[in-house]
N, C-alpha and C positions, 0 to 999 in steps of 0.2 A: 196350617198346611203350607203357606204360600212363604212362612219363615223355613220351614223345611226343606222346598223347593230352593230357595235364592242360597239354604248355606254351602251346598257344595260351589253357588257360583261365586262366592264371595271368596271363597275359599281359592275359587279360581282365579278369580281376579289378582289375588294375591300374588298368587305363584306368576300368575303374566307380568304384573309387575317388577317384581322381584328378578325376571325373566329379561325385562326391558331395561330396567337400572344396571344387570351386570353386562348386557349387551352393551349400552353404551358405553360403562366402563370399560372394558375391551376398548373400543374402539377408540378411546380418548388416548389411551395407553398407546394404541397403535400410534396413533398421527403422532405424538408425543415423540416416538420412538423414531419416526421417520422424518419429523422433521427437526431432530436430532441429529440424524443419520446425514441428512440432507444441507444440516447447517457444516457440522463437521468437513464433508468433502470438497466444500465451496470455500470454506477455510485453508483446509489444505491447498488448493487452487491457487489459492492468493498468495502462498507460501512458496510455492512451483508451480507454475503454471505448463498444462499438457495441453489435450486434446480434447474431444468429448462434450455430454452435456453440463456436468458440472463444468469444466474449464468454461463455457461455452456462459454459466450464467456467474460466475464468478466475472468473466472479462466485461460483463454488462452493468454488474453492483460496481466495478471500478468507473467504467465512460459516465456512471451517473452520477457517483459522490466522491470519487476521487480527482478526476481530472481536472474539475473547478480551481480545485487547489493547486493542483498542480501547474495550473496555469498563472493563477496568482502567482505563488513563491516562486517562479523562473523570473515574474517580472519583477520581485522584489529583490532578486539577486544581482539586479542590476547590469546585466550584460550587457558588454561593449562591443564594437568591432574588434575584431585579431582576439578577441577570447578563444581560451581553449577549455570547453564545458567537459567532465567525465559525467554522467548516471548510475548510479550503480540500481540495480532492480528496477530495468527499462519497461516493465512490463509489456505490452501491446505499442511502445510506440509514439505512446501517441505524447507523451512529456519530450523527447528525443525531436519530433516532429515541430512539438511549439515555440525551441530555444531554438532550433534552424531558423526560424522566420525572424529573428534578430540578427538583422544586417553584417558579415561577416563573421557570425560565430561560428565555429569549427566544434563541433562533439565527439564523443568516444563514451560507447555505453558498455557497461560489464553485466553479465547476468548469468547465475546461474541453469538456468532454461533454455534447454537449445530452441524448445515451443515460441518463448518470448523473442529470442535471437531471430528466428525468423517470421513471424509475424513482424518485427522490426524493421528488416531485410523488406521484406515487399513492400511497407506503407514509406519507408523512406530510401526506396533502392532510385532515386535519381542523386541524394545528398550523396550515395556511396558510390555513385558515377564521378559525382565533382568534385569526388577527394573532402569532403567537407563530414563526412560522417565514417567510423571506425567503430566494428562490432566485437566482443569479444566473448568467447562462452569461459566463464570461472569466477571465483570466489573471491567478493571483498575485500575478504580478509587476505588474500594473497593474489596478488597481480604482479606477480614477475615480467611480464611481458609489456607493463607502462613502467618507463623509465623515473624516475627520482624530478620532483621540481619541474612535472612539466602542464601541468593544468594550475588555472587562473580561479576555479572556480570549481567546488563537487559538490553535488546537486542527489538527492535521492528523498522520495515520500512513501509513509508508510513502509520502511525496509528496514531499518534497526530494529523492528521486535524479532525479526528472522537470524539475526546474526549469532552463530553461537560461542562464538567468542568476543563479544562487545570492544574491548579494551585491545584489541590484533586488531582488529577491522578499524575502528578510530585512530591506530596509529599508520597502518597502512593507507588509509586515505593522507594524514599527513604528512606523508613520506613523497607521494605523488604530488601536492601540493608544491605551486614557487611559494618560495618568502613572501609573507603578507597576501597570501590565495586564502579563499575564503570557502570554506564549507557552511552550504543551505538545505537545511530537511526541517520538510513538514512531517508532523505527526500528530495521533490521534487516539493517546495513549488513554482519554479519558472512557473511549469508548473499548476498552482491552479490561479483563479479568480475566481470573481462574476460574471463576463460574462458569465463564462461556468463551473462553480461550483455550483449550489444550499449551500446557506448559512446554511440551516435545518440539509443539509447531511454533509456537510464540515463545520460545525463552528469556524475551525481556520484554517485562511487561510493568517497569515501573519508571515515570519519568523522570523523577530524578533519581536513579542510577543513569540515567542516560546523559542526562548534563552534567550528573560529577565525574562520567567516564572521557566526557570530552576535556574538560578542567584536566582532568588524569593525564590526559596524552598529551598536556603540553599545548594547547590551544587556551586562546586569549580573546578580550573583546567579545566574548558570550553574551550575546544577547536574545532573550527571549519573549514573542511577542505573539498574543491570545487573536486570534485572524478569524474573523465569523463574516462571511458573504452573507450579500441580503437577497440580489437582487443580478443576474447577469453575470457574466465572464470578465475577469479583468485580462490585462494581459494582451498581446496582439490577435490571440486567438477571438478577442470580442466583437472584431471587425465582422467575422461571419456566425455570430449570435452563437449563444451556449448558455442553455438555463441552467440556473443552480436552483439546487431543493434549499427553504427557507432554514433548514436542522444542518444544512454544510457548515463543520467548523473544525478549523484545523490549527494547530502548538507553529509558527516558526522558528526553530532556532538560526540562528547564524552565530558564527564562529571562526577566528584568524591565527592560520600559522605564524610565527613572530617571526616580521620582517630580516629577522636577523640569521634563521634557522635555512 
């Protein structure tokens, strides 16, 4: 009798199970899906930076794992007085911000984003008072509007996988380039796929097409150097502290127009 009794409930059991497994599968699918959804548009972000709450957590993944570097490779580029620095993909600022505080350097930053242009604009509108800072909204690859031979130094982090034309843009920056001007970019190709890259937004995504693109256009003294922060900010920005996460690690290349060109 009491087997008779428990087989419908077992029976039941079943089906609640069976009830509770496709439930959560559902909902594994869901978060899956969202935070798909969720990585994709914080991607884009970083690609073109707007408005919004994506823009809003994109511009925070950058203040905490990019800017480290970016503060490093300013100071590894060596800036003098009477430089004249270009940026190209100024993002929020704040790389534009850390090569000011190197004693007479003068900058000009290009970017795509009129969002970035001005978020730029308010965090460095007294350097744009003192004539020491030059904003411009357009594309690497074509800047008609910076004359030939006239920056000491081009400077840009995590911005070559956005270019869609790699080998225009590398030769445009050394067109703007003086004789013997050095181009500095950090990157962080190792953390780039197809898996988890969109090819639209990121169309280069391999690093070395990125140094034979440079070799390509005519640049010399390529040197390439593996940069892993332990511990703190280098750079002048370290004077008012700046944690790095212990996983910060970033590609520098550097590279020279010939003296001759």
């Amino acid at each position: 009798a009491m087997t008779q009794r428990c087989a419908p409930c077992n029976g039941g059991g079943k089906r609640s199970w069976l009830a509770t497994a496709l439930y959560v599968g559902v909902i594994a699918v869901g978060l899956s899906s969202g935070f798909e959804f969720f990585k994709k548009a914080v991607l884009r972000e970083m690609a073109l930076p707007s408005t919004g709450f994506f823009a809003q957590q994109a511009k925070d993944l950058m203040e905490k794992f990019n800017n480290p570097g970016v503060y490093d490779a300013l100071q590894r580029a060596n800036l003098q007085p009477n430089d004249n620095l270009l940026e190209i993909c100024i993002g929020h600022g704040f790389g534009i911000q850390e090569a000011l505080r190197y004693p007479g350097v003068s900058v000009t930053g290009v970017d795509v984003s009129e969002h970035s242009l001005a978020a730029s604009r308010e965090l460095n509108n007294l350097a744009i008072a003192e004539k020491r800072l030059s904003l411009h909204h357009g594309s690497a690859s074509h800047m008609p509007f910076l004359p030939d031979a006239s920056f000491d130094k081009v400077f840009h982090f995590n911005c070559c996988y956005f270019w869609p034309d790699l080998a225009a843009t590398l030769r445009e920056i050394k067109r703007v380039l003086k004789p013997g001007g050095l181009l500095v970019s950090g990157t962080k190709f190792h953390q780039i796929s197809e898996e988890t890259h969109d090819k639209t937004t990121f169309p280069n995504q391999d690093e070395a097409a990125y140094q034979a693109a440079i070799a390509e256009a005519g640049f010399t003294e390529i040197r390439r150097q593996h940069i892993r922060l332990a511990s703190g900010c280098t750079g002048v920005r370290a004077k008012s502290g700046c944690a790095v996460d212990s996983r910060m690690a970033y590609e520098l290349t550097s590279a020279a127009k010939p003296p001759s060109e």
